[in-house]
N, C-alpha and C positions, 0 to 999 in steps of 0.2 A: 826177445822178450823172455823172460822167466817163465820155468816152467810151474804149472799150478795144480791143484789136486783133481780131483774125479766131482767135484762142483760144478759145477755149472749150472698200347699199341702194337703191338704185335704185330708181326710185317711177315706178310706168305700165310699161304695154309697151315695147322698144325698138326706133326707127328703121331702117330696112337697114341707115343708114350706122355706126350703133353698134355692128354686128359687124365693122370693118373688121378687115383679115387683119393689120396692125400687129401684134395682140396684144392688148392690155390692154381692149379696146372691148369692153363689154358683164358688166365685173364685177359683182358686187351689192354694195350694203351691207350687212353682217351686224347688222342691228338689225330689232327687234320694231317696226312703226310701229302706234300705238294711232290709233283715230277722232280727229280735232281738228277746230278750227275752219276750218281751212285747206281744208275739202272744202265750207264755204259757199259761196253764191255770191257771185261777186267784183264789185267794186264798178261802176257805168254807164263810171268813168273807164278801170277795170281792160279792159274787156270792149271800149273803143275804142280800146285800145292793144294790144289782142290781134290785132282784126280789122287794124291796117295791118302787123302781124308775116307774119301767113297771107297779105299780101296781099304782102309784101314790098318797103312802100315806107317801112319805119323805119329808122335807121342814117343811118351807118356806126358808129354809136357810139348805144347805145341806153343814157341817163343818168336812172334811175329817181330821183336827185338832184332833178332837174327837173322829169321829168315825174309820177311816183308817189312823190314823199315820205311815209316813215313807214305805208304803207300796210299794211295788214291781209294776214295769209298766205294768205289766198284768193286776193288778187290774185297775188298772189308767184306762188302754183300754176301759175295762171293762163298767167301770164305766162311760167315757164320751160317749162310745156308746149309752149304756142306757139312759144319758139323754137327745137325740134330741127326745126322744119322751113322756119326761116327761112333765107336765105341772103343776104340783105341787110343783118344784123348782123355783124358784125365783133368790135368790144369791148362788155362790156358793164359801167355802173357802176352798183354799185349802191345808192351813197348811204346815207342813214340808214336802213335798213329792218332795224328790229332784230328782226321775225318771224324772220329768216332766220337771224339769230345764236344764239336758241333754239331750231332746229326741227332737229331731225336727218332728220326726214321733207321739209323743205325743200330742205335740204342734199342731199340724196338726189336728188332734184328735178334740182335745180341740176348735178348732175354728170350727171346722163343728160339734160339736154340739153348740157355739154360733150360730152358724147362721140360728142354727132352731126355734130362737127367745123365747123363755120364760125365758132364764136366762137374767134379765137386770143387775146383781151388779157380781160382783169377787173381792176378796181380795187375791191377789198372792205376800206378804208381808212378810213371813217370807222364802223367795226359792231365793236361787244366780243364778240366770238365766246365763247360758252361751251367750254369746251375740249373736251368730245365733241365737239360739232358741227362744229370745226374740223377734228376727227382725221376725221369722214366725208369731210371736202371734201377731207382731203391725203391720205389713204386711199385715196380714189376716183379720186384723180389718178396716182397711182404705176401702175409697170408691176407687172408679176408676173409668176415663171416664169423660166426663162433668160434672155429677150430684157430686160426688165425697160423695156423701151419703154411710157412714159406713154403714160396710157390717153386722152387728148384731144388738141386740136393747141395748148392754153394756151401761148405762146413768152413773155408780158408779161406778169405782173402786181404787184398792189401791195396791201400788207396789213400794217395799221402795229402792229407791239411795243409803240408809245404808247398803245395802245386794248387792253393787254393779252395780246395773241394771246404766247405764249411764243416763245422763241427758238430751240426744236427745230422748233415747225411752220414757219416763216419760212426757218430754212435749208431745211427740208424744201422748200419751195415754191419757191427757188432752185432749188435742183437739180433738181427735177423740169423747169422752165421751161429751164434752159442744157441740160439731157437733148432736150428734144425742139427745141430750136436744131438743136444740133449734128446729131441725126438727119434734122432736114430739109433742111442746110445739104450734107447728104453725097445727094439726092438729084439725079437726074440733072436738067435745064431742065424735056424733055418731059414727066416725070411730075409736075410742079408745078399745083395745082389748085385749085378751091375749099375741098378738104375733105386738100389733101397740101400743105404748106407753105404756108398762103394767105398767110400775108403776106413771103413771098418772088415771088409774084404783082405785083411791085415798080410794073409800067408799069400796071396797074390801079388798084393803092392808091396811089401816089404824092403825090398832090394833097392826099388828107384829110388821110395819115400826115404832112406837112411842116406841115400847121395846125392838127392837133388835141391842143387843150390839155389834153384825159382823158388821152392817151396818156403824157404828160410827167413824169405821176405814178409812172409804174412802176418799179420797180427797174430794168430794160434797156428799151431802145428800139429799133425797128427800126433809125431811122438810127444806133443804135451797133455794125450790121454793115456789115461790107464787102459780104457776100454779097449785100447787100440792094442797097446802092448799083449792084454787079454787074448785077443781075437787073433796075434799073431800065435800065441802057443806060451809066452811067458811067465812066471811068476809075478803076478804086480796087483797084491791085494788093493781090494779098492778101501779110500780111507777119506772120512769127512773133514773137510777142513775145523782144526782145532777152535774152539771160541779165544776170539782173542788176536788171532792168530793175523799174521803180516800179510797185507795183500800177495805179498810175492809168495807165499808159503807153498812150497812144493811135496808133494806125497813124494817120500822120500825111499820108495823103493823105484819111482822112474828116473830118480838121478844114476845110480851106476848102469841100469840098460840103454838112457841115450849116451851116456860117458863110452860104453864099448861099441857102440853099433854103429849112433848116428854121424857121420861126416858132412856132408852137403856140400860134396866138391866140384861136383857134376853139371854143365852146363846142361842145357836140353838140347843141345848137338852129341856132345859127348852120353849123356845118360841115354840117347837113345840106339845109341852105339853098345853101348853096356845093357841093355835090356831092351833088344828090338821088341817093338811090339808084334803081339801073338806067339810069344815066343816064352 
């Protein structure tokens, strides 16, 4: 996409950090979830992808593409359990794992560990979502109330109309995404954190975000903000989209800083080779 100007049921107990004061952290899904197979136990591969999550030495991009193809929803369980208490994930893809796309209890899953804030990106781009389960994940994602502040720190993601998802959920997933941009982008430096704008966190993330080819996938991209360029240390005044001006219109001092930095070559095998995490 073109870069653009500086415009812009719940399954288990939940985390401390899912009652953040934001607002929306700690909603439920309004579904009945029946016994499934997904409370099996999960697979030898499933359970050594767990323990480096609790250990937090997976990421920066954790690519179930790669490493858990097509796996059974146990693993899934599994595996989004483990990450509400990761903090060494970042994004998370999650490839063909069509459990997820039928399970509303999955899905469930899945948002209560977004809502313990460290994952900001998801690419759920190659999965035919059945259309409930899709409304749990954009349901689960929205604010509620006055504030109407989404209920995670999701700023990226990506989720294709070619594989069916409708075109209400998809705007819906928009706006939710440039909603909590913009709310983090209005936050002061000092309160920028792992779990309050993490990937305005810019001089930390900078390396992986300039090579990682998951990220490239999404609809927005960090380096299609200024704030971001900002917060790494750059020169990138901030400039209001002109009246008049072409939807694609780019603040045109972020074109020569992603022209020399950003590449996005980097699978999440490789980029975690290139920037282990804790490191």
């Amino acid at each position: 996409g073109a870069m653009a100007g500086d415009g812009e049921g719940q399954a288990g107990e939940e985390c401390a950090r899912c009652s953040d004061a934001r607002g929306g952290f700690g909603r439920r899904a309004a579904h009945v979830l029946r016994p499934s197979r997904i409370h099996a136990e999960p697979s030898p591969r499933a359970r050594a992808l767990v323990e480096q999550l609790r250990s937090d030495v997976a990421g920066p991009v954790l690519s179930l593409r790669t490493g858990l193809p097509n796996c059974k929803g146990a693993d899934l369980l599994a595996i989004f359990q483990a990450l509400r208490d990761c903090e060494s994930v970042h994004m998370l893809s999650i490839g063909r794992n069509d459990a997820l796309a039928t399970s509303v209890e999955l899905a469930a899953a899945l948002i209560s560990a977004l809502r313990c804030g460290y994952i900001w990106a998801c690419d759920w781009g190659e999965l035919r979502f059945r259309s409930d389960v899709m409304e749990v994940i954009v349901a689960g994602l929205e604010g509620e109330g006055n504030s109407g502040a989404p209920t995670t720190n999701l700023a990226f993601v990506f989720a294709d109309i070619g594989c069916g998802l409708s075109t209400e959920h998809v705007a819906r997933l928009k706006s939710i995404t440039k909603a909590r941009r913009v709310l983090d982008k209005a936050l002061p430096p000092e309160s920028i954190d792992r779990t309050h704008a993490p990937w305005l966190r810019a001089k930390s993330v900078f390396g992986w975000v300039m090579r990682s080819e998951n990220l490239t996938k999404c609809f927005w991209r960090p380096y299609q903000e200024g704030a971001f360029w900002r917060c790494a240390g750059f020169d990138c005044p901030a400039m209001a989209k002109p009246p008049g001006a072409a939807r694609a219109w780019v603040n045109p001092t972020m074109k020569p800083l992603a022209a020399a930095f950003h590449r996005g070559d980097l699978d999440a095998i490789a980029l975690s080779s290139a920037f282990p995490p804790g490191e």
